[in-house]
C-alpha positions as CSV (number, residue, x, y, z in Angstrom):
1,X,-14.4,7.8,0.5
2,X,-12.0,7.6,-2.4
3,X,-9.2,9.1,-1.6
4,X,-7.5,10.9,-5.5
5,X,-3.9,11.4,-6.4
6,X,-1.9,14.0,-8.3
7,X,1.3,12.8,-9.1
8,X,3.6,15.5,-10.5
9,X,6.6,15.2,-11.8
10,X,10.2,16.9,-10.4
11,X,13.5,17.1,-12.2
12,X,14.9,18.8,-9.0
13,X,14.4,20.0,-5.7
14,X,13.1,23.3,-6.9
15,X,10.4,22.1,-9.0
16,X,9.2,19.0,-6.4
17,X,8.5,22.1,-4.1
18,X,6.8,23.8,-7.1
19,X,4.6,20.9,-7.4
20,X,3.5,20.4,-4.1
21,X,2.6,24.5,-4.3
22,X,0.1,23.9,-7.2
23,X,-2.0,21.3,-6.0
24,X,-0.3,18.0,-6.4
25,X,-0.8,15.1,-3.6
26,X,2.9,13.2,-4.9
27,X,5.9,14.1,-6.7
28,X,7.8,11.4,-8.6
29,X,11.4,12.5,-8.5
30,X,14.7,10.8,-9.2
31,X,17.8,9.8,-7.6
32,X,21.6,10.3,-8.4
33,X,21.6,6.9,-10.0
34,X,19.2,4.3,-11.4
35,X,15.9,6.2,-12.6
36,X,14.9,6.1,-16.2
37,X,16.0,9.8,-16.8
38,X,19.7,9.7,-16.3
39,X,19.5,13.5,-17.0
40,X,17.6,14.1,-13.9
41,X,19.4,13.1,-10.7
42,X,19.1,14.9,-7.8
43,X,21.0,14.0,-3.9
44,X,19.7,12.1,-1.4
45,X,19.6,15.4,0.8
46,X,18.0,17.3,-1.3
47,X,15.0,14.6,-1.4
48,X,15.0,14.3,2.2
49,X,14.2,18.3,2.2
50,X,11.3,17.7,-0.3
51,X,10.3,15.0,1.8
52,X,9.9,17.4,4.7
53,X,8.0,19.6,3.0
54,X,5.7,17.5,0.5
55,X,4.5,15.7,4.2
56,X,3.7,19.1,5.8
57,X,0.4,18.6,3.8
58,X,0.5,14.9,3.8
59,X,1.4,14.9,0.1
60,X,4.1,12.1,-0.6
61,X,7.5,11.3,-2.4
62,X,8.2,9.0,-5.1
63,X,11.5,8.0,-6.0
64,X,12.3,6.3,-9.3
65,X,14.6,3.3,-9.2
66,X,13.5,2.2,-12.3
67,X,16.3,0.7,-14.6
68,X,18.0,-2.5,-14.9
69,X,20.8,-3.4,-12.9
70,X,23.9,-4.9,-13.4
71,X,25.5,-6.9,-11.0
72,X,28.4,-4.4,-10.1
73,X,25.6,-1.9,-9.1
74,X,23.5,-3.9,-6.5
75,X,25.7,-2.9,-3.7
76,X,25.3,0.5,-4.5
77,X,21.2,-0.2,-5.0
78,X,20.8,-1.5,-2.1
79,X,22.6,1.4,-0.2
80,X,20.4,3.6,-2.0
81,X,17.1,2.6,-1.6
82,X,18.3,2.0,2.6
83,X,18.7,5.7,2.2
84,X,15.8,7.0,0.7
85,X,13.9,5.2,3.2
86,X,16.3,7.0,6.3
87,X,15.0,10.0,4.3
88,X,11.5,10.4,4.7
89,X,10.6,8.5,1.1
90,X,7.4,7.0,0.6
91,X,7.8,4.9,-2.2
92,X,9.9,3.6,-4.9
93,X,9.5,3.1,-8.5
94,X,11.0,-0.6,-9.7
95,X,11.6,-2.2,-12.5
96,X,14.3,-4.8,-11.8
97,X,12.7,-7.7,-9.8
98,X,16.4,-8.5,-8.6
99,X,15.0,-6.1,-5.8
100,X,12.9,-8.1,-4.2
101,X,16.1,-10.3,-3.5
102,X,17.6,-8.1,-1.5
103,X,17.7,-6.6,1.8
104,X,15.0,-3.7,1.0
105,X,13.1,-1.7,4.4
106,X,10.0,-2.0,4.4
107,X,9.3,0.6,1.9
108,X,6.3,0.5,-0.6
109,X,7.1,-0.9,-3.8
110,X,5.9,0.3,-6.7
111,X,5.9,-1.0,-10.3
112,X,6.9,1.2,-12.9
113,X,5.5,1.1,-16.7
114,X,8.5,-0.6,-17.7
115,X,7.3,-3.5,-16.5
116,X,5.1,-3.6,-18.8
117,X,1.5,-3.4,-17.2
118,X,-1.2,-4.4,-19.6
119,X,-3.0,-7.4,-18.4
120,X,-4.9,-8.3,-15.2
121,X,-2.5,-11.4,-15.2
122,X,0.5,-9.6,-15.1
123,X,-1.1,-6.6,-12.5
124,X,-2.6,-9.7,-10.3
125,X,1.3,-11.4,-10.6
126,X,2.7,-8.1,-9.5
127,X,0.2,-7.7,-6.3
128,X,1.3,-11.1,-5.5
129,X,4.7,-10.2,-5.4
130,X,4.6,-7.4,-2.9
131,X,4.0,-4.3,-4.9
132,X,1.6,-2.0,-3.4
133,X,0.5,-0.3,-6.8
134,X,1.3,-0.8,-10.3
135,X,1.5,1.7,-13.2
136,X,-0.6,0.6,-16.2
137,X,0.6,1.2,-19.4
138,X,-0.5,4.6,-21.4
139,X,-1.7,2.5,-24.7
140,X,-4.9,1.0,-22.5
141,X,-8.0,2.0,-23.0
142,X,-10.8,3.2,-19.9
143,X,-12.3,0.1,-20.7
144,X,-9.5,-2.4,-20.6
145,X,-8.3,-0.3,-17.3
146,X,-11.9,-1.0,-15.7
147,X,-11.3,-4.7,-17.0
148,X,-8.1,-4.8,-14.8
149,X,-9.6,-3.2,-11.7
150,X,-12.5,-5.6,-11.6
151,X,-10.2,-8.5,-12.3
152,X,-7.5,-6.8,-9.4
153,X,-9.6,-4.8,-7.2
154,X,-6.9,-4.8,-4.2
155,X,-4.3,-2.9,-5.7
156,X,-3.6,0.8,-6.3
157,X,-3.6,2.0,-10.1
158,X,-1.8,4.6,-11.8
159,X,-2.2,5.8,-15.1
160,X,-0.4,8.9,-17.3
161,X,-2.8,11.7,-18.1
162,X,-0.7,14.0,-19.4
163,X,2.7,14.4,-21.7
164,X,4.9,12.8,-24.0
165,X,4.8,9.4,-25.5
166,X,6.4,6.5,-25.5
167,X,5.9,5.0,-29.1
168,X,6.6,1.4,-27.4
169,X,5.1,-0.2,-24.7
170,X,7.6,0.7,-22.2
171,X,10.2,-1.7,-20.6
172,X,10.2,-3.3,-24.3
173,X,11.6,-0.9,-26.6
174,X,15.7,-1.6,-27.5
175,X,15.9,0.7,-30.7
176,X,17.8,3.4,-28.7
177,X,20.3,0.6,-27.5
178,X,20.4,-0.8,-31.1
179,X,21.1,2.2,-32.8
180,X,23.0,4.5,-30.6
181,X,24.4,1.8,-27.4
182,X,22.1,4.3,-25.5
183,X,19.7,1.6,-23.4
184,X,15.9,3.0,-22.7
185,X,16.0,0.9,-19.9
186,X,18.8,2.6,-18.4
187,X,17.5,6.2,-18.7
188,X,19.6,7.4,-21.4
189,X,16.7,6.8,-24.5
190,X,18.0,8.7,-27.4
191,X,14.4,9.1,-28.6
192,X,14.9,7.1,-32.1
193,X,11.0,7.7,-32.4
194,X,11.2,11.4,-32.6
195,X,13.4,10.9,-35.7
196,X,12.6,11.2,-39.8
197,X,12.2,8.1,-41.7
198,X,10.9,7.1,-45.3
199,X,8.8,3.9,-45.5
200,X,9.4,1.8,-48.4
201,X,7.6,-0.8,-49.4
202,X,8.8,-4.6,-50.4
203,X,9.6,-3.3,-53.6
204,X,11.6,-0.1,-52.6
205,X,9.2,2.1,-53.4
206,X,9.0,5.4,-51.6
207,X,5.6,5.6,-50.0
208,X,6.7,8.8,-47.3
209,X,9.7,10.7,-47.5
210,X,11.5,12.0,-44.6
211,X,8.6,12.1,-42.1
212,X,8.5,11.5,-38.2
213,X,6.3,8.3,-38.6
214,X,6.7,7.0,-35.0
215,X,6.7,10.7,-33.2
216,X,3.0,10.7,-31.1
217,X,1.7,14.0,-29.9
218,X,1.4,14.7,-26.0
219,X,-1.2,13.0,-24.0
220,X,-3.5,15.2,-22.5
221,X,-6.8,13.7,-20.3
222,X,-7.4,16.6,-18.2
223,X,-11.0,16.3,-19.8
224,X,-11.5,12.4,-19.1
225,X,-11.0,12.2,-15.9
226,X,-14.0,11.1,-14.6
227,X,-14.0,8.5,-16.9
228,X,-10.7,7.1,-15.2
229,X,-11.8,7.5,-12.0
230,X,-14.6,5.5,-12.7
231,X,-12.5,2.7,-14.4
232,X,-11.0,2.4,-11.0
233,X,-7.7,4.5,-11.4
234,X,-7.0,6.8,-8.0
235,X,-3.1,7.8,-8.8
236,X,-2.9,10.5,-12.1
237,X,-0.1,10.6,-13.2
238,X,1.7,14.1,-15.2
239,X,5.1,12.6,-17.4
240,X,7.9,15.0,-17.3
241,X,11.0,14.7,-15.0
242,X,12.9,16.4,-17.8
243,X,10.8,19.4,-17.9
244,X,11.2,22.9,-16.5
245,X,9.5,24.5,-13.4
246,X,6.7,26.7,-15.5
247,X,5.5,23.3,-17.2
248,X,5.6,21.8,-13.6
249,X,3.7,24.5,-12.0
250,X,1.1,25.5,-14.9
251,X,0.1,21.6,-15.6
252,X,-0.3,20.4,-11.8
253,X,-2.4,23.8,-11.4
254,X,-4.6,22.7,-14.1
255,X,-5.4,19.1,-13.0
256,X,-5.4,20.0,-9.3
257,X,-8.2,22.3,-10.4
258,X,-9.3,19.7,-12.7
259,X,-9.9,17.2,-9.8
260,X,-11.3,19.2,-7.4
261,X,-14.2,19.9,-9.6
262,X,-15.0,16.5,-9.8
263,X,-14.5,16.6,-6.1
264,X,-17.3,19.1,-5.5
265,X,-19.5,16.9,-7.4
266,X,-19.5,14.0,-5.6
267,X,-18.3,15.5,-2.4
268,X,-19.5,12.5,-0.3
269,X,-17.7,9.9,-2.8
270,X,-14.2,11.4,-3.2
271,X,-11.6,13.6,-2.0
272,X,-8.3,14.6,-2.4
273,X,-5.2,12.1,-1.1
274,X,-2.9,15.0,0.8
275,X,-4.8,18.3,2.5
276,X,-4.8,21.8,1.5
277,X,-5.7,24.0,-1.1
278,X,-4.5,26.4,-3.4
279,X,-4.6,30.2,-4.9
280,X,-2.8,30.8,-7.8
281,X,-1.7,34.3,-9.5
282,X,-2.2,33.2,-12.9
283,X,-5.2,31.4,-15.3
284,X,-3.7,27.6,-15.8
285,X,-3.9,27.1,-19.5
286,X,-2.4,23.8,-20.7
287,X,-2.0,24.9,-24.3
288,X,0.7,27.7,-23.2
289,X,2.9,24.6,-22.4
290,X,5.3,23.0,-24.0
291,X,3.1,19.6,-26.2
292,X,3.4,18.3,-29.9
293,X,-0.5,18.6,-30.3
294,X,-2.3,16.7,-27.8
295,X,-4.2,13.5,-28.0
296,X,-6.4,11.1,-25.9
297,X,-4.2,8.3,-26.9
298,X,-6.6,5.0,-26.8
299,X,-8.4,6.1,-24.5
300,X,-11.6,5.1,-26.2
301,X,-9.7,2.8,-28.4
302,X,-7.8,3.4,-32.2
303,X,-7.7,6.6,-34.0
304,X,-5.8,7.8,-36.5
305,X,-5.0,11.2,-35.2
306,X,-2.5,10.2,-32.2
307,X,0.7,11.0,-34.2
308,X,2.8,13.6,-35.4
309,X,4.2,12.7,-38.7
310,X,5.3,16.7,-39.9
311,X,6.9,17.8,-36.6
312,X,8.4,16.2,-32.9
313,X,8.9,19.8,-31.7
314,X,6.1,21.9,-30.0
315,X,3.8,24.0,-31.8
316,X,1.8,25.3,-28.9
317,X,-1.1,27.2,-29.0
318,X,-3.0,28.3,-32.3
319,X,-3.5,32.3,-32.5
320,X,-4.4,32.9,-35.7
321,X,-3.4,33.5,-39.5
322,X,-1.3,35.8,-40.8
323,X,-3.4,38.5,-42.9
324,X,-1.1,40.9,-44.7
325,X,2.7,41.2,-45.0
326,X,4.7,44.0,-45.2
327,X,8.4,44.9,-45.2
328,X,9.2,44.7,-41.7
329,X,5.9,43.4,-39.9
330,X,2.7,41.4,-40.4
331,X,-0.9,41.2,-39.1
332,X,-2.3,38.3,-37.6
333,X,-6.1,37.7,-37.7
334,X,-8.1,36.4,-34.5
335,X,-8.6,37.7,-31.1
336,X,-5.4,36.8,-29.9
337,X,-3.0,39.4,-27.6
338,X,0.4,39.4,-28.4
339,X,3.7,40.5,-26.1
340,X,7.2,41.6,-27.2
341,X,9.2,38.0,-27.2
342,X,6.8,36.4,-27.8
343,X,8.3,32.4,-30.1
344,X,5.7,32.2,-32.9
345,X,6.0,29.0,-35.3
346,X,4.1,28.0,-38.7
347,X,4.6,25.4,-41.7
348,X,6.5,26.1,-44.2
349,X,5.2,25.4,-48.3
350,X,7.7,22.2,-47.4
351,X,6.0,21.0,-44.7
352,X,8.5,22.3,-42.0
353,X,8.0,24.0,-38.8
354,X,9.8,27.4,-38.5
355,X,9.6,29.2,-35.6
356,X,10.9,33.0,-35.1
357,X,10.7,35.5,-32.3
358,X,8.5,38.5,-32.2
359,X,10.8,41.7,-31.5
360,X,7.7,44.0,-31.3
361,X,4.2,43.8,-30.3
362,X,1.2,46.2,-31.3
363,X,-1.7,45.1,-31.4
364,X,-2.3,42.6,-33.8
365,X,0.6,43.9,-36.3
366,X,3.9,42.0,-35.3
367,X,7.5,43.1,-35.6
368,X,9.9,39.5,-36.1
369,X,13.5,40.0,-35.2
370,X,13.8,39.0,-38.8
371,X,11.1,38.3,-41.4
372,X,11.1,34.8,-42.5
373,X,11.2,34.3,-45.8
374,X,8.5,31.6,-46.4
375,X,5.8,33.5,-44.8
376,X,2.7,34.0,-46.7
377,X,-0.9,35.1,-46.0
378,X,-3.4,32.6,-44.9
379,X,-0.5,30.7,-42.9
380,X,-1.5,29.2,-39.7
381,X,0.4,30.5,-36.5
382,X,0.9,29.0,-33.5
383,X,2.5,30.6,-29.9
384,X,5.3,28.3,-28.5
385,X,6.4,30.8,-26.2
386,X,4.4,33.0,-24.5
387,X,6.3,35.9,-23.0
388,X,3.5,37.5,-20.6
389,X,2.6,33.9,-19.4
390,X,6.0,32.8,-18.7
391,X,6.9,35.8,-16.7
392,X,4.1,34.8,-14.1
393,X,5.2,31.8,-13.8
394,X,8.8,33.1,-13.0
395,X,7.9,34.6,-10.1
396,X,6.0,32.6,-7.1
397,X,2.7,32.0,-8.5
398,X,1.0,29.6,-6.2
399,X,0.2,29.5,-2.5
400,X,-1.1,26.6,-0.1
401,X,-2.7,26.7,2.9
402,X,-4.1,23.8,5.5
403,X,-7.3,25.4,6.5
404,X,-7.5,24.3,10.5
405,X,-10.3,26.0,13.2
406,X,-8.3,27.0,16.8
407,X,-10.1,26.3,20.2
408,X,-8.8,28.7,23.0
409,X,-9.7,27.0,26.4
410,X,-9.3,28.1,30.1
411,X,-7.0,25.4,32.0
412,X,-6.2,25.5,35.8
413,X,-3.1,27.0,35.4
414,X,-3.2,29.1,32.1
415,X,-4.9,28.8,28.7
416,X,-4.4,25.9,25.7
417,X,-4.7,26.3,22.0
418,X,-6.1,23.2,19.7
419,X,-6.4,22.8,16.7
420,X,-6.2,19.1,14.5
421,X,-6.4,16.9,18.0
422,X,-3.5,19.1,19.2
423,X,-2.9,21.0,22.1
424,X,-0.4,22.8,23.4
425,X,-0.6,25.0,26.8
426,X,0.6,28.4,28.2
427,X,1.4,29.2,32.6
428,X,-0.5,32.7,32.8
429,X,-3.3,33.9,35.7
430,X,-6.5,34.5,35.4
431,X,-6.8,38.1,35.1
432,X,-11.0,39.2,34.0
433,X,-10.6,42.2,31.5
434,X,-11.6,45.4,32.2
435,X,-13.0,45.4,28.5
436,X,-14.0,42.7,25.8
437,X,-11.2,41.1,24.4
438,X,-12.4,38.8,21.9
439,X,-11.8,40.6,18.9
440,X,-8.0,41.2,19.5
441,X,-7.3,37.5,20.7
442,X,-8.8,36.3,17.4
443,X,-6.7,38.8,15.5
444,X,-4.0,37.3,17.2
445,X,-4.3,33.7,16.8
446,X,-5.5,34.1,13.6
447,X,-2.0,35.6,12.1
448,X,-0.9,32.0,10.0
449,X,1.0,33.9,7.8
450,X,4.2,32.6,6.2
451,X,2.9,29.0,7.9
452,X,1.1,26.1,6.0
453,X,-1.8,27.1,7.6
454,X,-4.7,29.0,7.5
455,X,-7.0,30.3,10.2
456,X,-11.1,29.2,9.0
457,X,-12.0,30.6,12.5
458,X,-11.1,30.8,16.2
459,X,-13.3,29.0,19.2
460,X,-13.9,30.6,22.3
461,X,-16.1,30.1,25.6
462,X,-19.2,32.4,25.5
463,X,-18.1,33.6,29.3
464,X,-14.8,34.2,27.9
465,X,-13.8,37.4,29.7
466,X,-9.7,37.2,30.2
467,X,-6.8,39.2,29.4
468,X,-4.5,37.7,27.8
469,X,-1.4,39.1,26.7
470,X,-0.5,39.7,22.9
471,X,2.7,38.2,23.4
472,X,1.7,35.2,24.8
473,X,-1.3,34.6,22.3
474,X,1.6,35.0,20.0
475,X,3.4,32.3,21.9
476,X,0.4,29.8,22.0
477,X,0.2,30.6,18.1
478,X,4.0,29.2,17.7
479,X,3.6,26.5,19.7
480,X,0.5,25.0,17.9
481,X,2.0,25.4,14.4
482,X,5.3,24.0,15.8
483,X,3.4,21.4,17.0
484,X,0.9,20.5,13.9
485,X,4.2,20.5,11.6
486,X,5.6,17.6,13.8
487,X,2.2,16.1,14.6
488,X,1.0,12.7,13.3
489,X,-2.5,14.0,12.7
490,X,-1.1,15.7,9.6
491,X,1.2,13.4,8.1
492,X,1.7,9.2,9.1
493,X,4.4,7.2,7.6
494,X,2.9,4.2,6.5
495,X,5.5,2.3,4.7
496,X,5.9,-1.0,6.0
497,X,2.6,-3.0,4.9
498,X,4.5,-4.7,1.8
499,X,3.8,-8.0,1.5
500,X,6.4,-10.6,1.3
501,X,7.4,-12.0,-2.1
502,X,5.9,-15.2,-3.3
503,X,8.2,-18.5,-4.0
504,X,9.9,-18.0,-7.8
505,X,7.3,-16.5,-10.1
506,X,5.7,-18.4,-13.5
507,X,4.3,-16.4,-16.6
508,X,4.5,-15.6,-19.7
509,X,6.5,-12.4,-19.1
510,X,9.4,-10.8,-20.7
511,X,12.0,-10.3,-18.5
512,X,15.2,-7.9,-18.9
513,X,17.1,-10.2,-17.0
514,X,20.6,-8.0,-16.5
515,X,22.1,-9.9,-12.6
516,X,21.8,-12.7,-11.2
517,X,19.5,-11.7,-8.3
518,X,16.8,-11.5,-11.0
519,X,18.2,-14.4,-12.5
520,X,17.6,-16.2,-8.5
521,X,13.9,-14.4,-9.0
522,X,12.7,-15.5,-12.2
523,X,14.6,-18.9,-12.0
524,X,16.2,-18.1,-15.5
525,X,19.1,-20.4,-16.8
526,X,20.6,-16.7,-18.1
527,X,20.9,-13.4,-18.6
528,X,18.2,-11.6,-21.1
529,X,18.4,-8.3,-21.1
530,X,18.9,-6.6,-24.8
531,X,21.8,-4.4,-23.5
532,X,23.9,-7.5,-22.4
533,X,22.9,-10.0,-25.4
534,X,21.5,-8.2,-27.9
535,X,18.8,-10.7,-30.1
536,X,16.4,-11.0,-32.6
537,X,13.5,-10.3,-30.6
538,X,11.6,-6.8,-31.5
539,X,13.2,-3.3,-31.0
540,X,10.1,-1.9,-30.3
541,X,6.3,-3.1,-29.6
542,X,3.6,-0.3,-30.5
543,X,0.2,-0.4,-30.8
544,X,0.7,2.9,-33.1
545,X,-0.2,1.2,-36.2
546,X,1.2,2.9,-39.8
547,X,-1.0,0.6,-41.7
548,X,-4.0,2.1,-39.9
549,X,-2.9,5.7,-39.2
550,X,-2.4,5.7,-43.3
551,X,-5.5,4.6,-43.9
552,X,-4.5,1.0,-45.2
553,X,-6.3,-1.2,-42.5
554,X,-9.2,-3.1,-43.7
555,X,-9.6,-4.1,-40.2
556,X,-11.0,-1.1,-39.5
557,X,-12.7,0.0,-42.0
558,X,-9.3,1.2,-44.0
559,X,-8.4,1.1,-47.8
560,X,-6.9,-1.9,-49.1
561,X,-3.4,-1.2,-49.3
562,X,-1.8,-0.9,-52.7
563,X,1.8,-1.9,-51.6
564,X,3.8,-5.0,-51.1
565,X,4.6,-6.1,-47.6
566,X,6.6,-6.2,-45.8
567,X,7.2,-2.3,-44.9
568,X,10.7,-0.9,-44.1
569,X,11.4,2.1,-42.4
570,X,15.2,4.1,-43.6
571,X,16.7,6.3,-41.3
572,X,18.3,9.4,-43.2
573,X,21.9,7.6,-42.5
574,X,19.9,4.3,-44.5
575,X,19.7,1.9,-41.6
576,X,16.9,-0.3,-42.2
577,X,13.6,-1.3,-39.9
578,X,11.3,-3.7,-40.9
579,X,7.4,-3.6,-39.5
580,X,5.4,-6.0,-38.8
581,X,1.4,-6.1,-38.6
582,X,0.5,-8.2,-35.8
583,X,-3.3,-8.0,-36.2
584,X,-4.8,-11.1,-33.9
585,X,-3.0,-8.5,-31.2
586,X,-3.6,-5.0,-32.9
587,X,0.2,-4.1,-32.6
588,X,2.9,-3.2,-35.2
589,X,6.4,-5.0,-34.0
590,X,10.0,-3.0,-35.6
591,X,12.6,-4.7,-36.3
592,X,16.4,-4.5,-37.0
593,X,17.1,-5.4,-40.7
């Protein structure tokens, strides 16, 4: 039986308990230091408490210590990670192979994307190195991810299935800390690809103007997931630490349920990795959260449609055109409902998204706060906010429940309650009842409310003929659930099986070299992180490709282009990037001019 994983992300406390809620088997969360989103910290108490409550249905906790280190921070790693162990955690996210120098518990390593995880070579190195499972990178395709599991069969994969891109395989990309001293690697990414560039070619020439060449629209694979599976992924992975508690709870909904249909197919071949399900007050509906336009990356190999040249903000859902415009209002076409609040958004006749707020709703005839000016009939318009929707999710919208069956039994002395392989006992005679009591006793025990759990039916001796007392029924109840929460048949910590690290490792890997424990690992002569000695080596390494996305690669099928190489791109302040077109590797390298 293949066991499946949800992994959902948590910016805080709040929405790690969210996720758990809606169906996911792990939350990825981060620390108060050293994860690659410096914007979402969170106290080691406060993960301990999500800790307690993710493993009340077996569901685990991730912890991102995923940035370089420098060497006046390994103290304060190592105290960390000793920490998040006391705490309950079941795993940690690593970049940095100074780690594995140090005095770690035996806590499951992970290895984060920014290690870069594209080959078998480099997945079989990091097995051999201790790490437990290994996060492939989002650009590979199902079939280069089956490649990898057949080559690497022995250790856990984890691929992204939904949310935003990195442009650059991640780990490599140094165009923040180039342009703004703000290092990727160290969580504080100013997101250079989400800005507007022209591209020029080697004679100047203009060939775009002001357009968000490297933005990518949102991944979304909630409809491949079988195919993954397959490939020999078991850990699905949902990007957003940054993101709000609605996105949280409406996009781990809608895999959960996502999974579990596959599930019910093949009910003898999988099942879910932590226990219990779910009800949910609302419809999940992934295009009601936040995306750029979603996309199925490589999944099945190039395509031109991955990026999102006119916008980096989210459009949301389509609802519609507008039909006729009046002074005040407008009607939309389409079967669409509308709310008062409502964020609408279109294009503009300049290609730009403008987005205004719907004061009042009815019917299809909207009221904006203000009527933009540019509007015009036959314009597309798109929901980015969706009042009704997010007032569901404001409130508690999700419930789950451990299904377990109870087995009442007659002991020498009193009676015992079971449930799970646990038992738990109450002193009270033998009285017979004067009339049938069966019906009350499994009321009783059956009252789960407010508990994990969930009462699929009560046990009892046909000759069962006792009284029993409400109170202590209630008692017996108490003690079980009591019990179960504390009991090793619902959760086991299994974090010490990490292998020991091999002798100092040989490759042809990059590096970001940034103390001299990794220095001690990877037997370097120096130092090679970007942030500490900045080089001529590429600021970012993408397999988005302009030359094919414009239609210009004869490679595959494109135009022959009718510039001059090489290609620049100019930020609006008239920095300069050059690109290279590495075709033997179907990648396009940027450069610092």
């Amino acid at each position: 039986m293949i066991a499946l994983e949800l992994l959902a992300p948590a910016k805080n406390l709040e929405c790690g308990m969210a996720a758990i809620d809606h169906g996911a088997d792990a939350v990825y969360i981060g620390a108060q230091r050293f994860g690659a989103r410096v914007a979402a910290g969170n106290s080691v108490d406060d993960i301990r408490q999500l800790c307690l409550y993710a493993h009340r249905f077996a569901a685990k906790v991730f912890v991102t210590v995923n940035t370089i280190i420098y060497d006046d921070e390994l103290t304060a790693t190592e105290q960390l990670i000793q920490q998040l162990y006391e705490a309950g955690v079941d795993a940690i996210l690593v970049q940095d192979m100074g780690l594995l120098r140090m005095q770690l518990p035996p806590i499951a390593l992970h290895a984060s994307t920014q290690t870069d995880n594209r080959t078998a070579d480099k997945v079989r190195w990091l097995r051999s190195q201790g790490f437990r499972r290994v996060v492939l990178a989002r650009e590979l395709s199902v079939d280069e991810i089956a490649a990898i599991h057949h080559a690497v069969p022995d250790i856990s994969l984890e691929v992204f299935v939904h949310g935003a891109l990195c442009v650059s395989y991640s780990g490599i990309c140094y165009a923040s800390q180039h342009c703004f001293q703000r290092s990727a690697n160290r969580g504080a990414c100013a997101q250079f690809c989400r800005m507007k560039f022209d591209l020029l070619d080697a004679d100047g020439r203009e060939l775009e103007h002001q357009r968000h060449l490297l933005s990518l629209k949102d991944m979304n694979q909630s409809r491949h997931l079988q195919e993954l599976i397959e490939a020999g992924a078991t850990s699905f992975k949902i990007e957003g630490r940054l993101k709000d508690v609605a996105y949280v709870k409406n996009v781990t909904a809608a895999y959960s349920e996502a999974l579990n249909a596959i599930i019910r197919q093949h009910p003898d071949k999988y099942c879910r990795a932590s226990r219990g399900h779910c009800t949910y007050t609302f419809q999940p509906d992934l295009q009601k959260t936040f995306n750029r336009g979603y996309t199925n990356y490589f999944l099945h190999g190039r395509q031109s449609d991955i990026f999102s040249p006119d916008t980096p903000k989210a459009m949301g859902e389509y609802v519609g055109k507008v039909k006729e415009l009046r002074r005040d209002s407008f009607n939309v076409t389409g079967t669409a409902t509308f709310a008062n609040g409502d964020g609408l958004c279109f294009f503009n006749d300049e290609g730009l998204l403008k987005g205004f707020r719907v004061n009042r709703a009815e019917g299809n005839r909207l009221y904006p706060q203000q009527m933009p000016a540019s509007l015009r009939p036959g314009v597309a318009l798109y929901r980015n906010s969706d009042q009704q929707f997010s007032r569901i999710l404001s409130r508690p919208s999700a419930q789950r429940r451990i299904p377990i069956q109870l087995q009442l039994a007659v002991i020498p002395d009193g009676f015992s309650l079971s449930a799970e392989d646990v038992t738990v006992t109450v002193p009270c005679a033998h009285q017979q009842a004067a009339k049938p009591q069966r019906e009350n006793i499994i009321r009783q025990l059956s009252k789960l409310g407010g508990t994990a759990y969930e009462c699929s039916g009560v046990d009892l001796p046909d000759d069962f003929n006792f009284f029993i007392p409400s109170s202590l029924l209630s008692d017996l109840r108490r003690q079980l659930v009591d019990a179960l929460s504390g009991s090793s048949s619902i959760y086991t910590i299994s974090r010490n099986s990490r292998t020991s690290c091999s002798a100092s490792p040989s490759g042809p890997f990059d590096p970001n070299i940034s103390n001299h424990l990794a220095q001690q690992f990877y037997d370097a002569d120096r130092l090679t992180a970007y942030e500490l000695r900045p080089d001529d080596r590429p600021l970012m390494q993408c397999r988005h490709c302009l030359r094919y996305s414009l239609g210009c690669c004869v490679k595959h099928g494109g135009q022959k282009p009718t510039w001059r190489e090489p290609l620049m791109l100019r930020l609006g302040d008239g920095r300069l990037f050059s690109l290279e077109f590495d075709c033997k590797h179907c990648q396009m390298n940027v450069y610092a001019v």
